[in-house]
N, C-alpha and C positions, 0 to 999 in steps of 0.2 A: 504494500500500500504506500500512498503517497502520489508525489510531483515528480515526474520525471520531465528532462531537460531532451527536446526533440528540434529540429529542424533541419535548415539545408544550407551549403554554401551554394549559391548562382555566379553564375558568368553572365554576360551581357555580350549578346552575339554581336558580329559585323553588324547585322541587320539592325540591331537594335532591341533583339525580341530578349527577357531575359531567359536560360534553361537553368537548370537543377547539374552541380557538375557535384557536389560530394552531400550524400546521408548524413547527419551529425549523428545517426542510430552507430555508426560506423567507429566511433568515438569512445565508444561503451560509458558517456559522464554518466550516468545513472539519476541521482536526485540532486545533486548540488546546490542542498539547498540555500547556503549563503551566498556562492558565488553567481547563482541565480538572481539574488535580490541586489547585491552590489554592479552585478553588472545590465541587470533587465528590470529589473524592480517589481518582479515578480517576488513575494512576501516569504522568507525564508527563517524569520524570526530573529534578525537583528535590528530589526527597528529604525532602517535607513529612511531619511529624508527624498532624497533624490538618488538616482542609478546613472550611469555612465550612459547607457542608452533606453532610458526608461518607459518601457509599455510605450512604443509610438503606434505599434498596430502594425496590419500587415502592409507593406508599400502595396500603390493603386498599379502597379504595373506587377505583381508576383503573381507566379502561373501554379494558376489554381488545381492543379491535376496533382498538386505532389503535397501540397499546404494543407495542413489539419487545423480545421476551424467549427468548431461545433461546441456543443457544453462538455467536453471532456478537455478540449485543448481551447487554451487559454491564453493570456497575458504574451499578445503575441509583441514582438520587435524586434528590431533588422538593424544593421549598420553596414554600411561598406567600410572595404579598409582602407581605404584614406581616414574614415572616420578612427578607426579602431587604433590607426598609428598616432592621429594628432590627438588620441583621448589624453586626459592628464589623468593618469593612476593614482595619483598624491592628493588629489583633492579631495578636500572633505564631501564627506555624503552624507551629513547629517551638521548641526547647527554648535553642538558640543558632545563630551561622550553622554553614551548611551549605554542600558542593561548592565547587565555584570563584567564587560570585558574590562581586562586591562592589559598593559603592555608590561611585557619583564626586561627590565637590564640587564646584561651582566657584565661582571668585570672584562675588558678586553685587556690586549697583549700590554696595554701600556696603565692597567689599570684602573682606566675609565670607562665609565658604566656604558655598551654599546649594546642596544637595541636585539634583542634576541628570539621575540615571538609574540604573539600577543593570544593570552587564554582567557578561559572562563574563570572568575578570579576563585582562586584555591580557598575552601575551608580554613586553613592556617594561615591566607593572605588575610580575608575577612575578619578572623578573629584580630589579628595583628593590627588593623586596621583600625578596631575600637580601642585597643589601647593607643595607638596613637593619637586618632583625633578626639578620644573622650568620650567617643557616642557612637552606637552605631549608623554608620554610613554608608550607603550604596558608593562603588566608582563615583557616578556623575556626580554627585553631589559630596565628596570630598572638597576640601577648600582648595581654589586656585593653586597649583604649585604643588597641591599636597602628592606624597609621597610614600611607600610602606617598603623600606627595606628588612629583609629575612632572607637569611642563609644565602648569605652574599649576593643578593639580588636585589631589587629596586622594583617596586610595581608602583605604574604612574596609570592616572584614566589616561583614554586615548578616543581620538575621534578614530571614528570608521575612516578607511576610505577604501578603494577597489582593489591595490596591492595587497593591504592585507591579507585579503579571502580570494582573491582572485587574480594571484599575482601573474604576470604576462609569461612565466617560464614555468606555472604550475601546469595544473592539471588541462588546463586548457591550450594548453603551448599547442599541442598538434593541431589544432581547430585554426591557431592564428598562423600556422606555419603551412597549411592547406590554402590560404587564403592568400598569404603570401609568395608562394609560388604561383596561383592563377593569377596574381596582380600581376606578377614580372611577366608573364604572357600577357596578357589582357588590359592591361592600368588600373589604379589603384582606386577609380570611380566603377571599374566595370565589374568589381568580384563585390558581392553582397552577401551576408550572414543574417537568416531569418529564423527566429526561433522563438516556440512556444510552446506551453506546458502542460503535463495532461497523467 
C-alpha cells in the first residue's frame, strides 16, 4: 500500500510532436515518499511549503496514450531539463524549520563541526534538548541559534530544502542522467520528465 512514484521521460520530435523515450517504472523509485514532496509537492509528510516543481499538472501538449490520469494517479508534474539543471537545490522549501528534523554536525578533519546528515531528531537528542533550553521544545521552535551538542555532535533545526531528500547524485541520479543524455541529443528544452502518483 501506499504512493508510488510513476511517469515518463519524453523527447520532443523534429516534428514537434512530443513521444514517451524512457518508463520511470524502469527506475524501480518505489514510494519516495519525501523526495516526492520536495521535488513535486506531492505530500510525503515533511510538511514543505513549496517543491522545486510543484503539482503544475500534466503539460497541454503530453501524449495521452502513455499518461495515467484518473483517481488512482494523481499530483501530476513535469519539468524539462533545462528546468531540472537551473533548479537551485539549496533553496529553502519551506519558511523556517519544520517537524522533528534536525541536522547533525560532526567534528571534521580540522575539528570543526561539518555538516553530516540530517534525521528525525533522536530520543536522547530531545531529551538533551530540554535540559538545554529548560522546556520542552520541538526543532522549530528552539531559540534562534539554539543548538544541542551530544557525543560529539551538534544538532541545529534546519530548513528543508531538495538536496536534503533528494539530493541530484541520490536515488534519482539515473532519472536525471537518462534525461541528460537525451538532452545532448535533442536540447535541453526538448527532453521533459512527467510524473505522477498512484
Amino acid at each position: 500500500m501506499g504512493i508510488f512514484v510513476d511517469g515518463v521521460i519524453e523527447v520532443r520530435t523534429p516534428g514537434g510532436e512530443w513521444d514517451m523515450a524512457v518508463d520511470l517504472l524502469d527506475f524501480d523509485l518505489g514510494k519516495q515518499s519525501y523526495a516526492r514532496e520536495v521535488l513535486f509537492g506531492c505530500p510525503g509528510g515533511l510538511g514543505t511549503l513549496r517543491a522545486l516543481f510543484d503539482q503544475r499538472g500534466l503539460p497541454a501538449d503530453a501524449t495521452a496514450e502513455y499518461i495515467l490520469d484518473d483517481e488512482v494517479n494523481h499530483s501530476h508534474s513535469y519539468a524539462t531539463w533545462a528546468e531540472v539543471v537551473a533548479a537551485d537545490w539549496d533553496a529553502p522549501l519551506c519558511d523556517g524549520p519544520v517537524g522533528p528534523w534536525v541536522g547533525e554536525w560532526r567534528p571534521g578533519p580540522d575539528g570543526e563541526p561539518v555538516f553530516h546528515d540530517i534525521v528525525w531528531i533522536p530520543d536522547e537528542v530531545d531529551r538533551a534538548a530540554d535540559e538545554v533550553f529548560g522546556e520542552e521544545l520541538c526543532p522549530w521552535e528552539w531559540p534562534e541559534g539554539g543548538e544541542v551538542p551530544l557525543n560529539g555532535s551538534v544538532y541545529r533545526p534546519v530548513v528543508i530544502t531538495a538536496r536534503m531528500f533528494a539530493p541530484p547524485e541520490g536515488d534519482w541520479a539515473p532519472v536525471w542522467d537518462a534525461m541528460r543524455t537525451h538532452a545532448a541529443q535533442h536540447g535541453d528544452d526538448n527532453v521533459r520528465l512527467i510524473v505522477w502518483f498512484g
